[in-house]
Every structure is written in structure tokens, then in C-alpha cells.
N, CA, C and O atoms as a printed pandas DataFrame, in Angstrom:
     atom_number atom_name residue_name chain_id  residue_number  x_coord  y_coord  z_coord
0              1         N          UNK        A               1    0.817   -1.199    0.000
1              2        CA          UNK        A               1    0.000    0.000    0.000
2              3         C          UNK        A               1    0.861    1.263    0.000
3              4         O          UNK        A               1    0.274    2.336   -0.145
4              5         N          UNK        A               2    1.896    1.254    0.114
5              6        CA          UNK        A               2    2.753    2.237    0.508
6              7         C          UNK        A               2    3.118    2.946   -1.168
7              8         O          UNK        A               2    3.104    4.171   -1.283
8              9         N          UNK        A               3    3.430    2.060   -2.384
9             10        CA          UNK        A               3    3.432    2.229   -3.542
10            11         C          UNK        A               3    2.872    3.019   -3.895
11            12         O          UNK        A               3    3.385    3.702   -4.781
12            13         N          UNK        A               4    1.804    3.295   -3.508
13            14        CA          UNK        A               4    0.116    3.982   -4.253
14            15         C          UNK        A               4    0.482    5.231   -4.267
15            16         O          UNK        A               4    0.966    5.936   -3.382
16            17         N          UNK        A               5    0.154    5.480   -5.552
17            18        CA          UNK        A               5    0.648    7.429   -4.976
18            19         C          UNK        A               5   -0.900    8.085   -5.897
19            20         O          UNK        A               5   -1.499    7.410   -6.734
20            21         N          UNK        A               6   -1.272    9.405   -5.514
21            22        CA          UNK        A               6   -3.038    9.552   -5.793
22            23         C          UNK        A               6   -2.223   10.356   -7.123
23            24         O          UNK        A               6   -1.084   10.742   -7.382
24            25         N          UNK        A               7   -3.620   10.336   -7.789
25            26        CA          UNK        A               7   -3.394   10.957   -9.095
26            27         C          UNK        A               7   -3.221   12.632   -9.015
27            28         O          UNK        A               7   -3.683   13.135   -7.991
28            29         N          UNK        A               8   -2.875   13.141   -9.559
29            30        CA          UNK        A               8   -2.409   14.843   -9.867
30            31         C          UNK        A               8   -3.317   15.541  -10.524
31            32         O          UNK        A               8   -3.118   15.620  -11.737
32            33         N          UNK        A               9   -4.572   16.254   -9.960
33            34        CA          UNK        A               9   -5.515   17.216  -10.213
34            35         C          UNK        A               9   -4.355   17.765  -11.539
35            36         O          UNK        A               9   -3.140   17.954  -11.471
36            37         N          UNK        A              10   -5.259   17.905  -12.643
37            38        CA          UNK        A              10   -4.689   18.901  -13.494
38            39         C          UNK        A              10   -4.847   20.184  -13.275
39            40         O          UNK        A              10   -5.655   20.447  -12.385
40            41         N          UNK        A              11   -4.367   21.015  -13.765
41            42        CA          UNK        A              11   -3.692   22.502  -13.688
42            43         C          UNK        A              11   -5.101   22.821  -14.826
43            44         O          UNK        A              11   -5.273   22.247  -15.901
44            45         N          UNK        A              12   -5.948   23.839  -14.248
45            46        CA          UNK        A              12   -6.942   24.445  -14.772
46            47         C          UNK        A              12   -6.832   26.052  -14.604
47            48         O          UNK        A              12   -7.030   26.793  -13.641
48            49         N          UNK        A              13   -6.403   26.299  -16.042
49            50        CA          UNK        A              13   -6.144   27.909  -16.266
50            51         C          UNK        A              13   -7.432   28.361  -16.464
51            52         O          UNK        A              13   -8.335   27.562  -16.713
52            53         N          UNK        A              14   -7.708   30.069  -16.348
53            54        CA          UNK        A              14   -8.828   30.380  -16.869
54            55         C          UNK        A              14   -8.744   30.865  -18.332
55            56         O          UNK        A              14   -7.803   31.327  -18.978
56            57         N          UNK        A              15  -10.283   30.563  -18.704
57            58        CA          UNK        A              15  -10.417   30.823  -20.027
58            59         C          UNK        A              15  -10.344   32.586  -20.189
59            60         O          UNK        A              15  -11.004   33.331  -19.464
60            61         N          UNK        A              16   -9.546   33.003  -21.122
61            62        CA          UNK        A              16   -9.672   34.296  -21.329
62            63         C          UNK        A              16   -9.253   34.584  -22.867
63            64         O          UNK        A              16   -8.190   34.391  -23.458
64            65         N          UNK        A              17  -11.328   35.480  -23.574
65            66        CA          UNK        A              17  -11.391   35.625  -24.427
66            67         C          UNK        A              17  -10.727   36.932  -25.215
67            68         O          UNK        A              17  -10.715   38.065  -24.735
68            69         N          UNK        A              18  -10.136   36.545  -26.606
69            70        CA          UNK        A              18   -9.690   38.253  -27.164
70            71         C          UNK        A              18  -10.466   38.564  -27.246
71            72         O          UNK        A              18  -11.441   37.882  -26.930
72            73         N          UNK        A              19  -10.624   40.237  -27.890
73            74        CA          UNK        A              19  -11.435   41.752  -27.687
74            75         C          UNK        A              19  -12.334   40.885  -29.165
75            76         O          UNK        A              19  -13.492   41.215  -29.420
76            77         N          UNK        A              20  -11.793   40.072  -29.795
77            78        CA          UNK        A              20  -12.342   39.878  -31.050
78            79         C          UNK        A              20  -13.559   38.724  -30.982
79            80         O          UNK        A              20  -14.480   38.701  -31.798
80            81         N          UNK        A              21  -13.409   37.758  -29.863
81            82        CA          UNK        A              21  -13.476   36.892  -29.747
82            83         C          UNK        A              21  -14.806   37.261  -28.653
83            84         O          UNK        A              21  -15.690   36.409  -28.570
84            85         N          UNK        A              22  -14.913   38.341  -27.947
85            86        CA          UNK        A              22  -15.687   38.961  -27.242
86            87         C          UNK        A              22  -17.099   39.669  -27.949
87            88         O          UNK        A              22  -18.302   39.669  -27.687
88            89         N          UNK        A              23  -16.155   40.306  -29.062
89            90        CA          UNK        A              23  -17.214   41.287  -30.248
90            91         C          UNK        A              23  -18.223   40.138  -30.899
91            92         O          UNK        A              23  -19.443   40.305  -30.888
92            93         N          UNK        A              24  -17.709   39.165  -31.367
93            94        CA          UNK        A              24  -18.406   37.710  -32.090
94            95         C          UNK        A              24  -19.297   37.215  -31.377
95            96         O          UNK        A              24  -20.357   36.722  -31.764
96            97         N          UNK        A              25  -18.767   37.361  -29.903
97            98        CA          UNK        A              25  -19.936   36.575  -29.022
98            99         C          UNK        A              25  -21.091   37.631  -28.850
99           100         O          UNK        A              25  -22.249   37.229  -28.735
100          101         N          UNK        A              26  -20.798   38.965  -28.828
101          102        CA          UNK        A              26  -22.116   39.643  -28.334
102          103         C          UNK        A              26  -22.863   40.238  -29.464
103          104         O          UNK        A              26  -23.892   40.909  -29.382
104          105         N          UNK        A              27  -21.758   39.673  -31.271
105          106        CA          UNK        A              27  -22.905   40.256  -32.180
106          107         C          UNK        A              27  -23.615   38.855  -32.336
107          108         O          UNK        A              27  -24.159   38.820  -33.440
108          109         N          UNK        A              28  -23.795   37.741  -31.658
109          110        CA          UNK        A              28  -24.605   36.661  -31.998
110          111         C          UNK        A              28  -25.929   36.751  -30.648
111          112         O          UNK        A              28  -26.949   36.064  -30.703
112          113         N          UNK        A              29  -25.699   37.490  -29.790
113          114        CA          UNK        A              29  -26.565   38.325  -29.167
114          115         C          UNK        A              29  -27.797   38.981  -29.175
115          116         O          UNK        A              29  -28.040   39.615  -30.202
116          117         N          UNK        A              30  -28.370   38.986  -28.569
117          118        CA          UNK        A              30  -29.425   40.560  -28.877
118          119         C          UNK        A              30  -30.538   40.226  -27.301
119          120         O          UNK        A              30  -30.729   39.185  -26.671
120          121         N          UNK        A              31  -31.166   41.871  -27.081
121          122        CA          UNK        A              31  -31.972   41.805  -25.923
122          123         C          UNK        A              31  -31.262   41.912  -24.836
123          124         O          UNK        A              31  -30.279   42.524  -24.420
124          125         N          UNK        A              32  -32.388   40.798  -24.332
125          126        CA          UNK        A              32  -31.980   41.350  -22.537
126          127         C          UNK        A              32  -30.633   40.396  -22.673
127          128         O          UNK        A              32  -29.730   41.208  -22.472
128          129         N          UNK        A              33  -29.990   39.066  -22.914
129          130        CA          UNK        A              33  -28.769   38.583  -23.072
130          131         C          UNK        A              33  -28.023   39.221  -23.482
131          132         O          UNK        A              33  -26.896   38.982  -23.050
132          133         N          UNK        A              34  -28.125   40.325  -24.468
133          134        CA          UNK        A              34  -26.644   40.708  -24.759
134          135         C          UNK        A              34  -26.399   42.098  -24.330
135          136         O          UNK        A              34  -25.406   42.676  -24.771
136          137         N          UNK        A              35  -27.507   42.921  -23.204
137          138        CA          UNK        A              35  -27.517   43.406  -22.332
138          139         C          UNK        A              35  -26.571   43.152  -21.238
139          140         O          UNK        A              35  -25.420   43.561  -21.084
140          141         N          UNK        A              36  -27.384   42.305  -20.431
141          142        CA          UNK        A              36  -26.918   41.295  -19.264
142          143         C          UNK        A              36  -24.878   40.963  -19.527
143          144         O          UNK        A              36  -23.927   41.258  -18.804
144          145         N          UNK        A              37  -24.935   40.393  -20.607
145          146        CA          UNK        A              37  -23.336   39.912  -21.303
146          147         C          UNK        A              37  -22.448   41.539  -21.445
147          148         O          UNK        A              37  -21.383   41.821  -20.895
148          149         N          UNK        A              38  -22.994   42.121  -22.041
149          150        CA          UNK        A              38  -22.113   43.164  -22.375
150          151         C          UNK        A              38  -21.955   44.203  -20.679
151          152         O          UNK        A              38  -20.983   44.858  -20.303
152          153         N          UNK        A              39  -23.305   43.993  -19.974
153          154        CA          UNK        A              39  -23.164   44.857  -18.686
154          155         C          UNK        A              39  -21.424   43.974  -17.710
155          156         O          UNK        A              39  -20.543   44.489  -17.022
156          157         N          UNK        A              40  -21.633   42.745  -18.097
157          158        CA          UNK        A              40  -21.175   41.950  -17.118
158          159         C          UNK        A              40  -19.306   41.732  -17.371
159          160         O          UNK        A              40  -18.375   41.567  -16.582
160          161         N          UNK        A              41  -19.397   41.833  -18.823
161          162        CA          UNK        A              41  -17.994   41.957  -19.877
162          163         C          UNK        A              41  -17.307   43.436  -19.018
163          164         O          UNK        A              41  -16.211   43.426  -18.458
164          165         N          UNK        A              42  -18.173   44.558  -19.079
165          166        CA          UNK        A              42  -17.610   45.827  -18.631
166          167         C          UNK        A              42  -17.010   46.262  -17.467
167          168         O          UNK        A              42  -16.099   47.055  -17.229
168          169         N          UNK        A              43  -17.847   45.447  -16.685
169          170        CA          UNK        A              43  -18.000   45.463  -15.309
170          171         C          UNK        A              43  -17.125   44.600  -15.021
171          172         O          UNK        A              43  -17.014   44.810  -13.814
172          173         N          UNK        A              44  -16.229   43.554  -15.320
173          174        CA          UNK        A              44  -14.947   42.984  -15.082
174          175         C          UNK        A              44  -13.680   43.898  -15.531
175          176         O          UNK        A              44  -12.603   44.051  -14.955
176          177         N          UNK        A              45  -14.151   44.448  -16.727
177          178        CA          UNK        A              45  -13.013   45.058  -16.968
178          179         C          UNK        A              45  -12.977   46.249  -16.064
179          180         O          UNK        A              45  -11.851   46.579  -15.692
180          181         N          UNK        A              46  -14.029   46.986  -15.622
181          182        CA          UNK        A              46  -13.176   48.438  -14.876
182          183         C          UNK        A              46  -12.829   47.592  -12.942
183          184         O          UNK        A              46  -12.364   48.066  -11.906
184          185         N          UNK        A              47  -13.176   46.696  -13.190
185          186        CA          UNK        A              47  -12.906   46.326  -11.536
186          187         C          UNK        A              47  -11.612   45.816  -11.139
187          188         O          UNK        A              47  -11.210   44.817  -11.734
188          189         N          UNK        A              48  -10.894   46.327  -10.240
189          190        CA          UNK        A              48   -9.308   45.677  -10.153
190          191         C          UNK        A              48   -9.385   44.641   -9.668
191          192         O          UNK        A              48  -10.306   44.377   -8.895
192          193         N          UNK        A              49   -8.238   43.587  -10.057
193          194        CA          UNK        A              49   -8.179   42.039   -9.634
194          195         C          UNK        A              49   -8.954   41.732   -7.956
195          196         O          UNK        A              49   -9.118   42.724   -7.247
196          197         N          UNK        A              50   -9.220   40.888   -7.628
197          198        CA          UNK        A              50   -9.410   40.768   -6.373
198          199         C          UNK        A              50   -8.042   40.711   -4.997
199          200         O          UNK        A              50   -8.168   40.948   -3.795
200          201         N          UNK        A              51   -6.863   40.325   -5.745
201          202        CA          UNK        A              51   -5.881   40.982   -4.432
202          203         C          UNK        A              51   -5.713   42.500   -4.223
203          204         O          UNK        A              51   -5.244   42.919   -3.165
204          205         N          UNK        A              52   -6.080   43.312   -5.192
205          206        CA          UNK        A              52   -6.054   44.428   -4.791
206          207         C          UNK        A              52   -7.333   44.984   -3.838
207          208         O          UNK        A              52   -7.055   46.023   -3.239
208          209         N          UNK        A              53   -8.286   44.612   -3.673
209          210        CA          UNK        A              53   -9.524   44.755   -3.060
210          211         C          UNK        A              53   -9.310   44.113   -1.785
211          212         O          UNK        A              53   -9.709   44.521   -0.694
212          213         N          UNK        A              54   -8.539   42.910   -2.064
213          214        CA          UNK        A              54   -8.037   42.857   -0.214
214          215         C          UNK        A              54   -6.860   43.405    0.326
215          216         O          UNK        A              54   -6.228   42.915    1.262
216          217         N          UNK        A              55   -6.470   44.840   -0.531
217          218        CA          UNK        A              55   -5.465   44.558    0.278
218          219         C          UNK        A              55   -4.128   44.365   -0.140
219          220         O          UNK        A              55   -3.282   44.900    0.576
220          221         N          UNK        A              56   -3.669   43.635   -1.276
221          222        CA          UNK        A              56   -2.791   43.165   -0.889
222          223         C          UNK        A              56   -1.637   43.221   -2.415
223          224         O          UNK        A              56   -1.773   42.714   -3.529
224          225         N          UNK        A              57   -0.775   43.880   -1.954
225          226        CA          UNK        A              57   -0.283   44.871   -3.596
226          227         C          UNK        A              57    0.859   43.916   -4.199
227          228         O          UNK        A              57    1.739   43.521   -3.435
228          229         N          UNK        A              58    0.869   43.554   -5.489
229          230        CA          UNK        A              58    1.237   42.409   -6.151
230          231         C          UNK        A              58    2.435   43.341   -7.154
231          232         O          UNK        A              58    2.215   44.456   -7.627
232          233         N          UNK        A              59    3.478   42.689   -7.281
233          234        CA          UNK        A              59    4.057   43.858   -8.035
234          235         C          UNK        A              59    3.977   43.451   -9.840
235          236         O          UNK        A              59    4.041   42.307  -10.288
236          237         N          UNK        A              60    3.867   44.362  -10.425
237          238        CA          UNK        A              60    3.768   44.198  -11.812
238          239         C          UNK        A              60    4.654   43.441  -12.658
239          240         O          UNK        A              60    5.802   43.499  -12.217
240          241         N          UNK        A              61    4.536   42.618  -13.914
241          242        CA          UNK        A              61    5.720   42.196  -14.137
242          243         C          UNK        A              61    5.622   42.284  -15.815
243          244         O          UNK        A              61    6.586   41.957  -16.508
């Protein structure tokens, strides 16, 4: 039993779409969805990462 070694969770990056790849998705859109999508697209972008909101200053690289 000592042999056994557990398997290795893979490494899960986040998905992050280009500006182009963004435009495609919200001209296949329309209404209250591409409302909702485009409010929600914006609203990530003006908000700073979440270590800065706690707090906690990361240096640039």
C-alpha cells in the first residue's frame, strides 16, 4: 500500500477571451442577453483584480 501514490488534479487555467473573440460573441446576441453579457464583460473590466480589493499589492511584471 505504501506504492500507491493519488493521481495529480490537473492545472486548470482560466479561459480568457480576445477583444475579437468577445465582439463575435455579443454580435450573436441581442436583448436582454446581450444586455446582461455586455453589462457583465464591462464590469470585469473596470474592476481591479481581487488581491487588490483585499489589500494586498502584487508587483507588476
Amino acid at each position: 500500500m505504501d506504492d500507491i501514490r493519488r493521481a495529480k488534479r490537473p492545472e486548470r487555467l482560466p479561459t480568457v477571451l480576445s477583444r475579437d473573440e468577445v465582439q463575435a460573441l455579443l454580435a450573436q446576441m441581442s436583448g436582454v442577453a446581450w444586455l446582461l453579457a455586455g453589462l457583465l464583460y464591462s464590469a470585469a473590466l473596470a474592476s481591479p483584480p481581487p488581491a487588490t480589493r483585499c489589500g494586498i499589492r502584487l508587483p507588476r511584471i
